[in-house]
C-alpha positions as CSV (number, residue, x, y, z in Angstrom):
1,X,118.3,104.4,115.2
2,X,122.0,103.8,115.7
3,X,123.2,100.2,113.9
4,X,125.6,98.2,116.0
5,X,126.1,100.4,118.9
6,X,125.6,98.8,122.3
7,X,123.3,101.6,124.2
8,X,126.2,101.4,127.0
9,X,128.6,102.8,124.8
10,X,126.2,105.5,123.1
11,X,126.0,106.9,126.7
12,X,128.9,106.4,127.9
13,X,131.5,110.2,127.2
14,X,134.8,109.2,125.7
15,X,136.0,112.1,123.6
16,X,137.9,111.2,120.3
17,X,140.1,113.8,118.5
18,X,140.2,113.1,114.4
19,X,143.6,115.2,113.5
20,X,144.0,115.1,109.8
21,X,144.9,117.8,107.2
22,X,142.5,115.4,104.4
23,X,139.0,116.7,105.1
24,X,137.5,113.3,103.6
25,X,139.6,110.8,105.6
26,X,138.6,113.1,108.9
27,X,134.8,113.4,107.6
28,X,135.0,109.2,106.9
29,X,136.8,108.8,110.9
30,X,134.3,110.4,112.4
31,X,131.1,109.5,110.9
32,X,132.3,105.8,111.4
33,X,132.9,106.1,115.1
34,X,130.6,109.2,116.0
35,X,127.5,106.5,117.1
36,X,129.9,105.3,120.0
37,X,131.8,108.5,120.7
38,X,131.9,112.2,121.4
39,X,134.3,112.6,117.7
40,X,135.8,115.8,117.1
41,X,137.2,116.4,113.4
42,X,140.5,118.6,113.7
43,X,142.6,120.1,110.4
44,X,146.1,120.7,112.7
45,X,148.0,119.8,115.8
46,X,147.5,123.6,116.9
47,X,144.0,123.4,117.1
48,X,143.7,119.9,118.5
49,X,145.9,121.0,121.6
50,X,144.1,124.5,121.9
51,X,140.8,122.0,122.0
52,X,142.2,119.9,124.1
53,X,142.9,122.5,126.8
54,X,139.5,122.8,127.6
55,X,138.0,119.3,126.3
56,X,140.7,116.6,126.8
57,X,140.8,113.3,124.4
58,X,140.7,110.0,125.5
59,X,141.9,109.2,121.9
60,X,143.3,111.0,118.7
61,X,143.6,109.2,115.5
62,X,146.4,110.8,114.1
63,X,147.5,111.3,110.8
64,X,150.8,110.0,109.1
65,X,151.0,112.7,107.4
66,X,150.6,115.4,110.6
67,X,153.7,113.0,111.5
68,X,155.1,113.8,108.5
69,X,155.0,117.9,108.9
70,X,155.6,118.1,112.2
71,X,158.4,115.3,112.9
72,X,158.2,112.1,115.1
73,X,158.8,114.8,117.9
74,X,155.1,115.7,117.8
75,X,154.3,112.3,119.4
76,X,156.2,113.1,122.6
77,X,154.6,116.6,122.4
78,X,151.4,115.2,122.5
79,X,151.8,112.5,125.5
80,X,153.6,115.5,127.1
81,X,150.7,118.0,127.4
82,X,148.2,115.0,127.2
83,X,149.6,112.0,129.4
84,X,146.8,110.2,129.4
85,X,145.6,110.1,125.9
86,X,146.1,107.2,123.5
87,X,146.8,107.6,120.0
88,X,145.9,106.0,117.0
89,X,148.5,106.2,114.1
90,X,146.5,106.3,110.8
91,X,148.0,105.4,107.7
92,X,148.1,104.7,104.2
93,X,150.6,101.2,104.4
94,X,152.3,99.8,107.5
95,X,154.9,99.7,105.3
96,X,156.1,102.6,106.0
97,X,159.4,103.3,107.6
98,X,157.9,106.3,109.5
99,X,155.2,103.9,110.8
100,X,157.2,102.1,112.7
101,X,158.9,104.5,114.1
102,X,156.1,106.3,115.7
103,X,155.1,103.1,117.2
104,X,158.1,102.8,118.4
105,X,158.5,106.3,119.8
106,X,154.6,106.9,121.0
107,X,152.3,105.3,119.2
108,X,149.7,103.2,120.9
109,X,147.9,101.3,117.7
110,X,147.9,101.5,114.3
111,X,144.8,101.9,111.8
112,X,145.9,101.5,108.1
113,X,143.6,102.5,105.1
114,X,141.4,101.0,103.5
115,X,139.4,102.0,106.8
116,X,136.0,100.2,107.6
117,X,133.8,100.3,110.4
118,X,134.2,97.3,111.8
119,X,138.2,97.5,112.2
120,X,138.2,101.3,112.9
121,X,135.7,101.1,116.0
122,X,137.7,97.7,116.8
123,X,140.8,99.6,117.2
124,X,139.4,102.5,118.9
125,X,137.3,100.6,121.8
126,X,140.7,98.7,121.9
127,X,142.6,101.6,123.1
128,X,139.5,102.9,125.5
129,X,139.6,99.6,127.2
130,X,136.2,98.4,125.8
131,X,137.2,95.0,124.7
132,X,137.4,92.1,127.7
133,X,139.0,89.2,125.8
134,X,137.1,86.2,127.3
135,X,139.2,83.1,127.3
136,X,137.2,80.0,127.8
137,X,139.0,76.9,128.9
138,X,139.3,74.2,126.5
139,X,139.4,70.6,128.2
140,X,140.2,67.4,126.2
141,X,137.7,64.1,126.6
């Protein structure tokens, strides 16, 4: 029995790319969000794009620190051969410089650590579309 997961979503096929070179963190992402989600765990860039070739993303939660070996350039890379894909900066602080350059330069959203359940499958159904923000009208008597 799944906990939380709307049977909608549980059916529903959007494929999630974990790219991390810490086995743990990637192990942690996609046991949170592998209910909801087709979740793929990926050690490097290379293999997430030779992946992708045959099994696009809809997401990839993406590593500062695959950022950090790679350069910022890896961001355009990615939206270059994937256009469509959103990605998911995870990261120790926000207060990184580096962080806010990759939003700035690519980045759709940013998950920072400590990671939980409830914000990491927030963040991710954010980025697929998932969440309709109701607004109910407030009227004054």
């Amino acid at each position: 029995m799944q906990v939380g997961v709307e049977t909608s979503r549980a059916v529903e096929n959007k494929r999630l790319f974990v790219v991390d070179d810490d086995e743990i963190t990637r192990a942690v992402l996609q046991f949170m969000l592998h209910d909801e989600n087709e979740t793929h765990e990926v050690p490097d860039m290379a293999t997430a794009l030779r992946k992708s070739a045959q099994q696009p993303p809809d997401v990839i939660l993406l590593a500062l620190s695959i950022v950090q070996q790679h350069g910022i350039a890896v961001l355009q890379s990615i939206k270059a051969q994937l256009p469509k894909v959103k990605l998911l900066l995870v990261a120790p602080t926000r207060d990184d410089p580096l962080v806010t350059q990759c939003l700035q330069q690519g980045a759709d959203a940013l998950l920072c650590k400590p990671l939980t359940v409830e914000n990491t499958r927030k963040q991710v159904d954010r980025l697929l579309g998932r969440i309709n923000r109701t607004v109910i009208p407030i009227h004054s008597i």
